[in-house]
N, C-alpha and C positions, 0 to 999 in steps of 0.2 A: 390693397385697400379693401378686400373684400375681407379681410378678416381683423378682427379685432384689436390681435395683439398688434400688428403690425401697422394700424392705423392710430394705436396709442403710442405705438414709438415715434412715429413720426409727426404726428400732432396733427392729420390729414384727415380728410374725408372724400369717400364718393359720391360725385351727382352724377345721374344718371336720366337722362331725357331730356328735351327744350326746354320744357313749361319750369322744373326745377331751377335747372341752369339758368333760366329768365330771372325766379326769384333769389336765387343766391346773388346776381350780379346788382341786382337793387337795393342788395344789402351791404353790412359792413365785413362779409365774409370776404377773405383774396385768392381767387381764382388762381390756382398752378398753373395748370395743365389741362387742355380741351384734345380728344381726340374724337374726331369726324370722319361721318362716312362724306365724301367729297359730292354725292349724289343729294344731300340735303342742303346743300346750298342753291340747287337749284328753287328752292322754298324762298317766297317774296322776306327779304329784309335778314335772310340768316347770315349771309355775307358780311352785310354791315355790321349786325350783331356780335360776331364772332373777333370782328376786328375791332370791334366800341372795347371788347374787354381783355384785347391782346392791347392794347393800349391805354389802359385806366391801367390795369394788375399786373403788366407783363408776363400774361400768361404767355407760356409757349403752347403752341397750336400744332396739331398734326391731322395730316391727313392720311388716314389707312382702310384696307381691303373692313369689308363684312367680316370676315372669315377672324383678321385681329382685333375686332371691336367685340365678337361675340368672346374671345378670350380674355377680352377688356374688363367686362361688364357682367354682372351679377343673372342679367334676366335674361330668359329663354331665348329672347326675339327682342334683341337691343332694338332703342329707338332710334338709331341713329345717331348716337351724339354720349360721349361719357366724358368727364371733367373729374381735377381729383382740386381739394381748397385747402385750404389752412383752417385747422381747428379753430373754433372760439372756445375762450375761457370765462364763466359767468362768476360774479361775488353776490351773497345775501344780498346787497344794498344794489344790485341791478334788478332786484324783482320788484312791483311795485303793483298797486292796485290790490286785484282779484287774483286769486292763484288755482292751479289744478294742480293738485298731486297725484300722481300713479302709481297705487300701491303693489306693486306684482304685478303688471302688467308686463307679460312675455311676447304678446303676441305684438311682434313689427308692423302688422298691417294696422290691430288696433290704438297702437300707440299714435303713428304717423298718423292716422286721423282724429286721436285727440291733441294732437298737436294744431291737427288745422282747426278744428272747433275751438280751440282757445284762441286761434287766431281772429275767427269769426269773431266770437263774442268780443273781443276787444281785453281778455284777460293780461295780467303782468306780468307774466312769464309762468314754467313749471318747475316743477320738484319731480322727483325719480327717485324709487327706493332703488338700493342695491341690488334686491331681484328683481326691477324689471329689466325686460331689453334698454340697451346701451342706444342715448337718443341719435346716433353718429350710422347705423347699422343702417348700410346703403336700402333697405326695406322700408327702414323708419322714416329715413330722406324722403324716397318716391311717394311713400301713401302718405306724407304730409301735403306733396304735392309744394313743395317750398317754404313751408309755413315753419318750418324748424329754422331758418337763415334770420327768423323777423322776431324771435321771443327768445328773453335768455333763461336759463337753464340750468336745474342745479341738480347733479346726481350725488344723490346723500341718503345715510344710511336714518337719518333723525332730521326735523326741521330745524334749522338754525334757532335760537333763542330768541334775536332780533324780531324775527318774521313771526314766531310762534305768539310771541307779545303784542304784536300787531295786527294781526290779524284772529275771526272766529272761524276755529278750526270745524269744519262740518264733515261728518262722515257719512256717507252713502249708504243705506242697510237694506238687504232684503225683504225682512221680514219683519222689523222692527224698528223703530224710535217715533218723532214725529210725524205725521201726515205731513206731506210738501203743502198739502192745501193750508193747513197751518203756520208754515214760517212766514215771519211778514220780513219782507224787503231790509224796512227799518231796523237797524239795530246789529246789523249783523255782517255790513259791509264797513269793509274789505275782508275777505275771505279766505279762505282756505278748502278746495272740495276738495276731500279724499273721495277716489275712484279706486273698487280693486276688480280683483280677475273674476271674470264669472263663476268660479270653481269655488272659491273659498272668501269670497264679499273683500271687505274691507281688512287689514291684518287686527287683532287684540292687542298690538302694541301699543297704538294709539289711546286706549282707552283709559289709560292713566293721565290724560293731558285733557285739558278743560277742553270741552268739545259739545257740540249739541248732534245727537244722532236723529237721521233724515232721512224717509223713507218712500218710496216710489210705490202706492198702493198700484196693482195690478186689476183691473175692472172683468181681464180672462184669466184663464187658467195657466198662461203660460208659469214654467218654472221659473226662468230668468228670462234677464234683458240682454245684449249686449251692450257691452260697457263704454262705449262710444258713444250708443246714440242713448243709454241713462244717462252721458253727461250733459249730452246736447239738450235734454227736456228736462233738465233741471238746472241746469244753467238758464232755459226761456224763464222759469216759475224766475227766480234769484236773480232777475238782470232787466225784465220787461213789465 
């Protein structure tokens, strides 16, 4: 499960810690298989927990050494606890509302955390181009912190026509388009933000699709932002 292809053969994924494992079992996600360090049940309420979703999901459950957990599990210093689920499959017509798009985003940590900001904000789910990281990649899981189990998800190389039509496509730019202080709220929801990788902004493919460009004036010198927290403070301007 730690690797790709064999996460897409089998239609699986890894959760990795409590706090995840908490929000997957809240969800519509089905829990396989939980392996535990036997030493974390001594923690108030994991007992019952463990056994609330060996009985809703018929998960199988096991109990094993440190020693097979660390060969379990992706991180250096397992937390004690790794689960493997059943894939979800999203269609256009499960996105609704406000959208995040991530345009090239490779970076698993960054992703996982605009996953959980979409969640924060109350967004309809995301988009994913074809090069960014795969939303399933037990890294993207952890740094959502569960928030990938609760939004559904479309990994595409184009936006559906449906959604493109329905929504105002906004692009994120460095150095260029409108002042944030200039978009007004009105007119422009439900949404669409493109987010891209700090290295090269947003992609020029976009730019042939009706789209209004949006731009995060910098008040210091830094060069860039990271792309998480531009979404997170453009998302406040666009939502409050």
């Amino acid at each position: 499960m730690q690797q790709k292809k064999f996460r897409t053969q089998r239609k699986m994924l890894l959760i990795e810690g409590l706090l995840p494992l908490q929000e997957a079992a809240q969800s519509a996600y089905r829990i396989a298989e939980i392996f535990y360090d036997p030493g974390l049940l001594e923690k108030p309420g994991t007992a019952e927990f463990i056994a609330g979703i060996q009985s809703k999901d018929k998960a199988r459950c096991y109990s094993v050494s440190s020693r097979e957990l660390r060969e379990l599990s992706s991180e250096v210093t397992p937390q004690g606890i790794v689960a493997t689920a059943e894939q979800s499959v999203y269609e256009p017509g499960d996105l609704k509302g406000n959208l995040l798009l991530l345009d090239g985003i490779r970076d698993p940590g960054n992703a996982g955390t605009l996953f959980r900001i979409a969640h924060w904000f109350g967004l309809g789910g995301l988009l994913l181009t074809s090069d960014s990281v795969e939303a399933f990649n037990p890294k993207v899981v952890r740094g959502s912190m569960g928030s990938v189990f609760h939004l559904p998800f479309l990994e595409c190389g184009e936006i559906p026509e449906p959604l493109l039509r329905e929504h105002t496509l906004i692009l994120s730019r460095v150095h260029e388009g409108s002042d944030i202080r200039e978009i007004p709220r009105e007119g422009i929801q439900p949404f669409i933000l493109a987010i891209g990788n700090e290295a090269r902004g947003v992609s020029a493919v976009w730019n042939d699709l009706p789209h209004r460009d949006l731009t995060l004036p910098a008040p210091g010198t830094a060069e860039s932002l990271n792309a998480a927290v531009a979404a997170a403070v453009i998302l406040t301007k666009l939502l409050y």
